[in-house]
C-alpha positions in Angstrom: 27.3 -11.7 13.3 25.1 -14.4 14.0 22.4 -16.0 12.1 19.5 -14.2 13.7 21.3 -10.7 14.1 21.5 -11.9 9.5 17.6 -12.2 9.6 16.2 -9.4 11.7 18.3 -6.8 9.6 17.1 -8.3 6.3 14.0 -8.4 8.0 14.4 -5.0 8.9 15.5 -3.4 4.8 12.7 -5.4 3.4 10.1 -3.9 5.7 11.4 -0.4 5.2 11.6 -0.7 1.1 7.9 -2.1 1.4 6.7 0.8 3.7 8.4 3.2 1.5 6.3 1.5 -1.6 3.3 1.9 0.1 3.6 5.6 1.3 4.6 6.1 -2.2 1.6 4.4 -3.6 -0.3 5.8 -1.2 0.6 9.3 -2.2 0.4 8.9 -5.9 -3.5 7.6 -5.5 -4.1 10.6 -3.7 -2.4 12.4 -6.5 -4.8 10.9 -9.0 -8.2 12.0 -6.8 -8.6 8.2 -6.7 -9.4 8.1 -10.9 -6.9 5.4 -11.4 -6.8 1.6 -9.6 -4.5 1.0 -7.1 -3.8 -2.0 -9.1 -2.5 0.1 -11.5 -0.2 2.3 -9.4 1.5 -0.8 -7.6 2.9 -1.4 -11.3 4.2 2.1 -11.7 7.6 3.4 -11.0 9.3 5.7 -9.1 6.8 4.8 -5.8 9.6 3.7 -3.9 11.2 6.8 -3.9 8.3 9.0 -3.6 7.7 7.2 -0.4 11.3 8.0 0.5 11.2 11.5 -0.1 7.1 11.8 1.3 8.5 9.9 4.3 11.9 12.8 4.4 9.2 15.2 4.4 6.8 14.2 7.2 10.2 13.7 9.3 11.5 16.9 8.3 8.0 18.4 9.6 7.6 16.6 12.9 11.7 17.8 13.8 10.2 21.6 13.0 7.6 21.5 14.9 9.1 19.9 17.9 11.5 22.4 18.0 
């Protein structure tokens, strides 16, 4: 592989684990009605894969309904 094949698929895991973050954060603050900072959730745990599964989910959905 070559050096830039290297950087656009690092490129590419880092930009999925930050999305996933995100949708997880994202999801929790919704959770919470908005009561708690979203400084505060970005220090939580666990968003990561809440975004993963949330993300599963809306996939999972749009594969139903298409068919």
């Amino acid at each position: 592989m070559s050096f830039f094949e290297e950087l656009i698929i690092d490129l590419g895991r880092e930009g999925m684990y930050f999305f996933f973050k995100r949708l997880g954060m994202l999801a929790k603050w919704l959770c919470y009605s908005g009561k708690k900072p979203f400084t505060e959730i970005k220090n939580e745990n666990w968003n990561t894969r809440i975004g993963f599964v949330l993300f599963l989910i809306i996939v999972g959905i749009i594969i139903y309904i298409v068919n």
